[in-house]
C-alpha positions in Angstrom: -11.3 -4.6 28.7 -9.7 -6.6 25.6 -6.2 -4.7 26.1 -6.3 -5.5 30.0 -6.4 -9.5 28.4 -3.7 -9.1 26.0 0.0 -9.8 27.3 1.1 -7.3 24.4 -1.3 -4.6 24.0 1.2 -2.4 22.6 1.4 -4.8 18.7 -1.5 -7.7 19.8 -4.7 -4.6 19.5 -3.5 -3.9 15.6 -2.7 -7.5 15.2 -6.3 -8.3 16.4 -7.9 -5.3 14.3 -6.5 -6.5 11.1 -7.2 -10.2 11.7 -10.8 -9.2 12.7 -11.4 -6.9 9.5 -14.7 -8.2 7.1 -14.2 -5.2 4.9 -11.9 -6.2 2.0 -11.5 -2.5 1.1 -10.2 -1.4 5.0 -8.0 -5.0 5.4 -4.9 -3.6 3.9 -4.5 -0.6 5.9 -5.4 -2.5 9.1 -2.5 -5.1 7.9 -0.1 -2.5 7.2 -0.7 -0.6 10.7 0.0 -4.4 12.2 2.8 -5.1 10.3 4.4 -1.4 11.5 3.9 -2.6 15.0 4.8 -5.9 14.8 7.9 -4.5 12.9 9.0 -2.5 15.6 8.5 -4.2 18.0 10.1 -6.9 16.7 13.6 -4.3 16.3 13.2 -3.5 19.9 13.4 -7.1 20.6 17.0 -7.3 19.4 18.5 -4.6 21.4 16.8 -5.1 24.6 16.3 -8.1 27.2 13.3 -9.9 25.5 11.6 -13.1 26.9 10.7 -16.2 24.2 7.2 -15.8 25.3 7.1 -12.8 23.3 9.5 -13.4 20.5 7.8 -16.6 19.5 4.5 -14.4 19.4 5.8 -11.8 17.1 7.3 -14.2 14.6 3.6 -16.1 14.7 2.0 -13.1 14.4 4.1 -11.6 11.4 3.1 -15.0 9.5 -0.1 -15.0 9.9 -0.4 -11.3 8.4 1.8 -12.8 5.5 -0.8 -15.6 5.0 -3.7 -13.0 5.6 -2.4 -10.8 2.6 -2.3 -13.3 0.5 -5.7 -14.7 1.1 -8.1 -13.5 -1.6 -11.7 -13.0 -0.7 -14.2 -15.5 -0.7 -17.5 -15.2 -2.8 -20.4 -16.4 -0.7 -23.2 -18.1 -2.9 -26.8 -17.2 -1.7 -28.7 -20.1 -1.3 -30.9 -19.6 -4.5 -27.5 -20.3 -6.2 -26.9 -23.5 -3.7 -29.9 -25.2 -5.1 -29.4 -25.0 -8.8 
């Protein structure tokens, strides 16, 4: 059902996997398989007829995978710590 909503399912479902990873340990490989799409897709772009609808969502997309990878995790304090 989620790819018949996406305008790009072919890049936008490993773009969405990597963006909705928890696990720190399985977030770089979901980032790289992205990337790979994003990065090819982004090649095809220049040789063929391409719209801006798309274009303009590759290039956001790439970014936000640049900002992603260089997000470090986030330690979450229990609440027993909250109250000290």
């Amino acid at each position: 059902m989620l790819d018949e909503q996406m305008k790009y399912p072919k890049w936008q479902k490993p773009y969405l996997a990597a963006l909705m990873e928890v696990k720190q340990e399985q977030l770089s490989a979901k980032i790289a398989v992205a990337e790979a799409a994003i990065s090819q897709r982004a090649r095809e772009l220049r040789t063929n007829d391409w719209d801006i609808d798309e274009h303009l969502a590759v290039r956001d997309a790439a970014f936000n995978l640049h900002v992603l990878k260089g997000q470090q995790p986030i330690e979450v304090s229990s609440r027993r710590d909250l109250k000290s």
